[in-house]
C-alpha positions as CSV (number, residue, x, y, z in Angstrom):
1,X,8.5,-45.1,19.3
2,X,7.3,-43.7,23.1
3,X,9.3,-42.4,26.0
4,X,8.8,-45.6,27.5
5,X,10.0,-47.7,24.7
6,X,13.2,-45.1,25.1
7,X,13.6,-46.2,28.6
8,X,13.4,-49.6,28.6
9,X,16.1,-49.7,25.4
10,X,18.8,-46.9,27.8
11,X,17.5,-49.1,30.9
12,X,16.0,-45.9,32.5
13,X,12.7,-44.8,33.7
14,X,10.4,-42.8,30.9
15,X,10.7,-39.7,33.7
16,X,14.7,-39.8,33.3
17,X,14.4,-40.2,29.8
18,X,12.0,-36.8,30.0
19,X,14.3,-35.2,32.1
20,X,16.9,-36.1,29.1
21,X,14.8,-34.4,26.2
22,X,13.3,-31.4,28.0
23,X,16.7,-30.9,29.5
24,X,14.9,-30.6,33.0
25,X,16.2,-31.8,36.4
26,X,19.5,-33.9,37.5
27,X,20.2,-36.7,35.2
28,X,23.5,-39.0,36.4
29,X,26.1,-38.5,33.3
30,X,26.0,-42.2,32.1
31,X,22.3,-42.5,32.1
32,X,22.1,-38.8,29.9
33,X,25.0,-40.9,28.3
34,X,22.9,-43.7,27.2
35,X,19.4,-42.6,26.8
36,X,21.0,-40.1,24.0
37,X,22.9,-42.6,22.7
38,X,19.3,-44.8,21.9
39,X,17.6,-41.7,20.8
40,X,20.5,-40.9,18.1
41,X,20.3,-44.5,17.0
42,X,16.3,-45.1,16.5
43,X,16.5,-41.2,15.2
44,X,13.5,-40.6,17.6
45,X,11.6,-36.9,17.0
46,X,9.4,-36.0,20.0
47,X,6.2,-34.7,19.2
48,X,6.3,-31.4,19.9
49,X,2.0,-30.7,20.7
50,X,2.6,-33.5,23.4
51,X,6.2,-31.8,24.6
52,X,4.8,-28.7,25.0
53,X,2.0,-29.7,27.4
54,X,4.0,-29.3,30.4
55,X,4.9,-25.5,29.9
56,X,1.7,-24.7,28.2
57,X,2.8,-23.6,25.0
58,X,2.7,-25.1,21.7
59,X,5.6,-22.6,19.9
60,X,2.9,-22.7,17.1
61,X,0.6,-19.4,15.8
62,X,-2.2,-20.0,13.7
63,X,-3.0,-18.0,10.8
64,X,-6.3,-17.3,9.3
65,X,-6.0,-15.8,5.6
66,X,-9.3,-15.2,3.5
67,X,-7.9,-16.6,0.3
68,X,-4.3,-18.4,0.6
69,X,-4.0,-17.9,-3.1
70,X,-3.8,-13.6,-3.3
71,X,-1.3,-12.3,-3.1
72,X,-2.1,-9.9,-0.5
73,X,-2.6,-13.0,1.8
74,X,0.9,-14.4,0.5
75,X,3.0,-11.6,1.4
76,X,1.4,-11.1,5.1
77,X,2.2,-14.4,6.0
78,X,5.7,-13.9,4.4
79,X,6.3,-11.4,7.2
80,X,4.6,-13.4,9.5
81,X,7.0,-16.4,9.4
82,X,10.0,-13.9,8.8
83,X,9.4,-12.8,12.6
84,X,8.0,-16.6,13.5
85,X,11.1,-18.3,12.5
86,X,13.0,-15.4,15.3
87,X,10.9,-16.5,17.6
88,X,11.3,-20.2,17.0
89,X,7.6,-20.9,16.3
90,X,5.7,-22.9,13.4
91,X,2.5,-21.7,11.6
92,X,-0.7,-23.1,11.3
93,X,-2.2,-21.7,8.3
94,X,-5.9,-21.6,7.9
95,X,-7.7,-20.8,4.3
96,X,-10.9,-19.7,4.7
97,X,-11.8,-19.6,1.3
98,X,-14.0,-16.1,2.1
99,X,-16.4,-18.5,4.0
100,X,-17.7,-16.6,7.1
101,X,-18.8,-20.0,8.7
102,X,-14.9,-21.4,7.8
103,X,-13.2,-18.3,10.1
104,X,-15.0,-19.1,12.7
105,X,-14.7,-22.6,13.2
106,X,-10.7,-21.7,12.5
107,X,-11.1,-19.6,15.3
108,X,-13.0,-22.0,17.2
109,X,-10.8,-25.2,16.7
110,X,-7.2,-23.0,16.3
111,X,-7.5,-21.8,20.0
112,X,-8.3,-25.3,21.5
113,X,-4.7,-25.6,23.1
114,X,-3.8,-25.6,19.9
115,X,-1.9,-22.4,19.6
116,X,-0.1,-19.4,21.6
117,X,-1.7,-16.6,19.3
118,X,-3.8,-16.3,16.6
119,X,-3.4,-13.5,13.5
120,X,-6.3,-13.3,11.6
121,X,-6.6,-11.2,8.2
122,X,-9.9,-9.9,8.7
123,X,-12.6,-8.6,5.9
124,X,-16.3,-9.2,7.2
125,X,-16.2,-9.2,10.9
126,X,-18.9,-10.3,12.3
127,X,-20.8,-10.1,15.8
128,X,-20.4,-13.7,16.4
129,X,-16.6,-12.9,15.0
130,X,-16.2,-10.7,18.1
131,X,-18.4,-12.4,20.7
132,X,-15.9,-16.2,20.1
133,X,-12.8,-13.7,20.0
134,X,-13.4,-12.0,23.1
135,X,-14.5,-15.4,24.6
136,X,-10.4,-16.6,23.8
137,X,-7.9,-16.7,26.2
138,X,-5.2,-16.1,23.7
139,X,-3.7,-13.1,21.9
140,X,-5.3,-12.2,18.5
141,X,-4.6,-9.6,16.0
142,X,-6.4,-8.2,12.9
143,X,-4.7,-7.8,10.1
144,X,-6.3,-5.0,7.5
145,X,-9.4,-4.4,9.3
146,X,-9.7,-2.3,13.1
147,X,-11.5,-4.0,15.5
148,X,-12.2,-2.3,18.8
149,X,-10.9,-4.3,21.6
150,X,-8.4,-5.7,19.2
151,X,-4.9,-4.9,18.1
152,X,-5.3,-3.8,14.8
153,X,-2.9,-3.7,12.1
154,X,-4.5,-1.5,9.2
155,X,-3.0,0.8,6.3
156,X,-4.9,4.0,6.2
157,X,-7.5,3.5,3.2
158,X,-9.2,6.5,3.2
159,X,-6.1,8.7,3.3
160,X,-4.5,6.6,0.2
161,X,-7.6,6.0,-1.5
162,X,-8.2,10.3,-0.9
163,X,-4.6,10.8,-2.6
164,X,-5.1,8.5,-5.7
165,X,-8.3,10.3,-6.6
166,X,-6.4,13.7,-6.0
167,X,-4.0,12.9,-8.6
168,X,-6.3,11.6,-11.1
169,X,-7.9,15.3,-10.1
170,X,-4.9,17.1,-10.9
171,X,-4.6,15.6,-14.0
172,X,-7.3,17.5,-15.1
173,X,-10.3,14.4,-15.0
174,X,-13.8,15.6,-13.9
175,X,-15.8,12.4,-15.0
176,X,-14.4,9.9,-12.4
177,X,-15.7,6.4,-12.4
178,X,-15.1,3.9,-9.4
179,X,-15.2,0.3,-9.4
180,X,-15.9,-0.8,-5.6
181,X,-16.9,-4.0,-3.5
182,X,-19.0,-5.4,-1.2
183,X,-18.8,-2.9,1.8
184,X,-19.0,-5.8,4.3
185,X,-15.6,-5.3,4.5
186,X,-15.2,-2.6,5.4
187,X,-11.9,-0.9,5.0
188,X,-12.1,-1.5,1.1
189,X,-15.6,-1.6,0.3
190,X,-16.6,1.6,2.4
191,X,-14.0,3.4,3.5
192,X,-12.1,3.8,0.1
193,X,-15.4,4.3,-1.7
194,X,-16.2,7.0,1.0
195,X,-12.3,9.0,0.5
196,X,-13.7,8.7,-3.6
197,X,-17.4,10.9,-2.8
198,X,-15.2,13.1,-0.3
199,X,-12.6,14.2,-2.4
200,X,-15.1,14.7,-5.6
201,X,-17.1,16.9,-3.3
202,X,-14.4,18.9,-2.1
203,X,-13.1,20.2,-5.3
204,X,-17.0,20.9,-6.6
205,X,-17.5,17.7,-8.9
206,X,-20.6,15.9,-9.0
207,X,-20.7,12.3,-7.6
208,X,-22.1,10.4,-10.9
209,X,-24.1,6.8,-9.6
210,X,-23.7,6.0,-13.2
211,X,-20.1,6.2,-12.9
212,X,-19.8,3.9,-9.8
213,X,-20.2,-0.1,-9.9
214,X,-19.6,-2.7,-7.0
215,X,-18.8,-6.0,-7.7
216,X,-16.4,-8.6,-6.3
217,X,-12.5,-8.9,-6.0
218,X,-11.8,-10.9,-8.7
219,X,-10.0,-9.7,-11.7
220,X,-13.6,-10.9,-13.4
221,X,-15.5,-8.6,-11.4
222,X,-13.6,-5.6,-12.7
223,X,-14.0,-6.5,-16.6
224,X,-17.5,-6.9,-15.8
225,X,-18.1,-3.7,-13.4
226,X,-15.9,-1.6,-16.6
227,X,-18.0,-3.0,-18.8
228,X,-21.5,-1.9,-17.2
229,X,-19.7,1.6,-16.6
230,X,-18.7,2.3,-20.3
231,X,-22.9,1.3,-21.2
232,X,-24.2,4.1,-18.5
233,X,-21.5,6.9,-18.7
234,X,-18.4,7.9,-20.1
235,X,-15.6,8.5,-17.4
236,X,-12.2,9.9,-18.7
237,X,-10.7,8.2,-15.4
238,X,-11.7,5.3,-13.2
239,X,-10.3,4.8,-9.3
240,X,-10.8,0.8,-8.7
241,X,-10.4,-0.2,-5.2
242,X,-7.4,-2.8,-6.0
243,X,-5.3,-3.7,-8.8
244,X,-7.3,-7.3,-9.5
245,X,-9.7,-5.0,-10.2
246,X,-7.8,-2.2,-12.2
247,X,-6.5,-5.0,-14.4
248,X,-9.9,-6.3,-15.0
249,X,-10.9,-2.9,-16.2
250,X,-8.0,-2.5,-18.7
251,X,-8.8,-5.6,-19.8
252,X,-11.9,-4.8,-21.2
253,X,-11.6,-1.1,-22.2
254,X,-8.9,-2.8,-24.6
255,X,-11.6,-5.1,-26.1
256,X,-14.1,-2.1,-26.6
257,X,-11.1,-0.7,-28.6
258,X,-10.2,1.9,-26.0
259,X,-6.5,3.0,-25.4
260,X,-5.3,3.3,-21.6
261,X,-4.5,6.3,-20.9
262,X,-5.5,8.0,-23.8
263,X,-8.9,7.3,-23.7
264,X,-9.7,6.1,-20.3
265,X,-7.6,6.1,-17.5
266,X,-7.2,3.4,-14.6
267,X,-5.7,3.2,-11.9
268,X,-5.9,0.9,-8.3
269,X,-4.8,0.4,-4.8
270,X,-2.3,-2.1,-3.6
271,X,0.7,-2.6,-6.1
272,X,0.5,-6.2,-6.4
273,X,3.8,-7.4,-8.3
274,X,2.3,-7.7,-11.6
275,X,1.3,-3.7,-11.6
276,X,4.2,-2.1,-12.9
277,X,5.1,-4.8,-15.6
278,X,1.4,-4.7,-17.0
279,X,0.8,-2.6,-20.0
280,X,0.3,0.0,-19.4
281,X,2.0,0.1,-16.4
282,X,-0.5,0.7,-13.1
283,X,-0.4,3.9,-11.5
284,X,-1.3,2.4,-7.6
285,X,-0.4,2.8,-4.2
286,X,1.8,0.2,-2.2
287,X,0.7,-0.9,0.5
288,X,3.1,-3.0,3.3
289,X,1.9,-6.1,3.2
290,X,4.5,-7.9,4.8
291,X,5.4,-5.3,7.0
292,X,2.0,-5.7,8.0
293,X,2.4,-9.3,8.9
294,X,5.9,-8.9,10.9
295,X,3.9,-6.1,13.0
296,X,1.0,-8.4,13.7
297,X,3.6,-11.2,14.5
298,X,5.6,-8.7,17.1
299,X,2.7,-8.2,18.6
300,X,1.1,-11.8,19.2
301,X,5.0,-12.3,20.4
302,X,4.4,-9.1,22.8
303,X,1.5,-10.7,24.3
304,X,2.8,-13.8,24.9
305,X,5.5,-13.0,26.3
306,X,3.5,-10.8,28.6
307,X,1.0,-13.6,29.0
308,X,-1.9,-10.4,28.5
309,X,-4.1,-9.3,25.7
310,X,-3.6,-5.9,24.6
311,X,-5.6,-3.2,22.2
312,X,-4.2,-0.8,19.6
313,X,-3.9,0.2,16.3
314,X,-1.0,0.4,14.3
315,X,-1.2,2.5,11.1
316,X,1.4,0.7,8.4
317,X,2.7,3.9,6.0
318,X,2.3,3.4,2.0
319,X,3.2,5.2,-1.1
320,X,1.5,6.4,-4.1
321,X,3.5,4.9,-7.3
322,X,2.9,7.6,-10.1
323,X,3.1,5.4,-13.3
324,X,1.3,5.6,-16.7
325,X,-1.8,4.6,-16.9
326,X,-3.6,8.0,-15.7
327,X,-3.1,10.5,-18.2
328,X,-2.5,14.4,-17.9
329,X,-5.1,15.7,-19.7
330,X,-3.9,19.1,-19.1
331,X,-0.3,18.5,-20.4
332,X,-2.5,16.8,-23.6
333,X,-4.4,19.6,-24.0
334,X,-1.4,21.7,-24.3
335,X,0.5,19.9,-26.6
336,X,-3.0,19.9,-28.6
337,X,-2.8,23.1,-28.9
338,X,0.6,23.7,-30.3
């Protein structure tokens, strides 16, 4: 069914009828009368890509997540289409799938007229990443990652990944392993690995290479970065760089017949739902995830409404979650003692 097809049933022209459904323009009251009386009976939904032309906005933001199925990626676009649905917009969700080549045809084929904004959850960012972004006449925003000449939304790694290793410190651990990643991205393969060296060296321990393995995000990667760990060294406390990865770990220091805390402790970044219902449960640190997506969406909104691009970089705040899979060594000691 087409405006015209409307028209001819009311016995109007397809520019009254469009007048009708865009509610635009001086329409005599039995003509609105019967060209809403046809589209209630044929139960006609105008298309809103095509409706939009006119005013130049779709009312749609597209998304581009680096693996739908985390759920990191989940709760961003939870806060995303929290502040979305305010707004009266759809989402267009793109999975990338961690494919470099995939974001960037996203980005190519999502700013096409095809959306107002774009929000992007960014890990590797490329040159070519920057070069087709900058070449966009839309808003974007990156989510977890700063980008200069972008609005960045980002949670301060280094600070949080600093604080996590100063509690393990406190509880009396000197032989501090770390399971990293990849530091193409950035934010959680370099700069939490970085906050790790930094904090050793500032309270006078050594920085152990044995102690430190890089592997992949994947729950896998962590058994298997553990694993190579326990063969080379023998840390009384490992940081890993998220909880996929801390969980991993525990994982296989119970199948080497290690306790958690007691022998080794673990701990990660991120509080993902499962970490303080696992066994033990994960001493972390939460990070905002949604909040992180309803920011980013506030400011695509901004920007559209301002019909300009803008720069900056919003810090989100987290918490350190003190559970108990780190163990006091000190307040063991003590009670050894007795």
């Amino acid at each position: 069914m087409k405006i015209k097809d409307i028209a001819k049933l009311a016995g109007v022209s397809p520019a009254t009828v469009s007048r009708v459904m865009n509610n635009n323009g001086y329409v005599k009251h039995d003509k609105r009368q019967a060209v809403e009386k046809v589209i209630r009976e044929v139960g006609y939904q105008p298309n809103e890509i095509a409706k939009s032309l006119k005013n130049q906005k779709s009312h749609m933001i597209g998304v581009i997540v680096p693996k739908i199925s985390t759920e990191t990626a989940s709760r961003v676009v939870d806060g995303i289409t929290e502040v979305a649905k305010q707004h009266n917009y759809q989402l267009i969700i793109a999975n990338t799938n961690l494919q470099i080549e995939e974001e960037i045809k996203y980005l190519k084929f999502l700013s096409n007229k095809l959306v107002d904004g774009i929000i992007m959850m960014a890990t590797e960012v490329t040159a070519e990443h920057k070069k087709l972004a900058q070449s966009l006449a839309i808003p974007i925003v990156m989510v977890g990652q700063q980008v200069e000449g972008f609005t960045s939304i980002v949670h301060d790694d280094y600070r949080a990944a600093k604080l996590m290793i100063d509690h393990i410190i406190a509880c009396g651990h000197k032989n501090i392993g770390f399971i990293g990643v990849d530091p193409k991205d950035v934010a959680v393969g370099q700069v939490r690995k970085q906050a790790y060296i930094d904090r050793l060296h500032e309270a006078g321990l050594s920085v152990d290479l044995d102690l430190i393995g890089i592997g992949d995000f994947s729950i896998e990667s962590g058994y298997k970065q553990m694993e190579a760990l326990l063969t080379r060294g023998k840390p009384t406390a490992v940081m890993a760089v998220t909880d996929h990865l801390a969980i991993g770990a525990i994982h296989c220091l119970h199948d080497h017949g290690l306790s958690v805390p007691n022998d080794v402790s673990v701990a990660g970044l991120g509080d993902v739902k499962l970490a303080k219902y696992f066994s033990p449960p994960l001493t972390t640190v939460h990070y905002g995830f949604k909040t992180s997506g309803m920011v980013a969406a506030e400011h695509v909104f901004d920007m559209i409404k301002q019909n300009q691009v803008d720069s900056d970089k919003v810090v989100i705040d987290f918490e350190v979650k003190i559970r108990k899979s780190v163990a006091n060594l000190k307040t063991m000691r003590d009670l050894q003692s007795l």
